[in-house]
N, C-alpha and C positions, 0 to 999 in steps of 0.2 A: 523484448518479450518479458523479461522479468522484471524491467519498471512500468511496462502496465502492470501487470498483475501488482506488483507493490501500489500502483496509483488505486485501483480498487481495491483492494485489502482496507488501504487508508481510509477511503472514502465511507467504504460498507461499514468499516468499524469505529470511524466516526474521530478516525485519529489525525486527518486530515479535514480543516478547516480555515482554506485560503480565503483571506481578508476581500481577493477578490470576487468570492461568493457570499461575502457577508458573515465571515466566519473573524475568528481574534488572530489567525497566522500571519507570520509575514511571510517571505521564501526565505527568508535563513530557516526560521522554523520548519516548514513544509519539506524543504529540504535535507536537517538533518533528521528529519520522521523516516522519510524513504528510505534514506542512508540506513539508518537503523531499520527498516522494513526489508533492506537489501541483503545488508550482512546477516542474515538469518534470523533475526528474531521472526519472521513470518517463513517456513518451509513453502517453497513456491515449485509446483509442480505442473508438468503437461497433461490434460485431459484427453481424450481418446480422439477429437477433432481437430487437437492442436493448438486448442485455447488454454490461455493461463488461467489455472485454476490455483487460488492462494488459501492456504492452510497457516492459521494464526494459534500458535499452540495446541494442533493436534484437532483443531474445529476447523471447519470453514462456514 
């Protein structure tokens, strides 16, 4: 639940950009992005349906 929500976090904010979508990352990269999207630099919270809804500095 919480590395989806980090997987779009990344993606919405553009901070995720896997090589195998045509982007410059590799997965070491990709990897320590979520790591770092995990350990709270994005506060990642439950929406009222259950869905992960991800807050990146107090925005989403």
């Amino acid at each position: 639940m919480i590395l989806d929500a980090a997987i779009e976090t990344g993606f919405a904010l553009n901070r995720l950009r896997p090589m195998e979508f045509g982007g410059d990352m590799g997965t070491k990269a990709v990897t320590l992005t979520l790591s770092s999207l995990m350990d709270g630099e994005a506060e990642i919270r439950t929406g009222l349906i259950g869905e992960p809804i991800a807050f990146f500095n107090g925005q989403n």
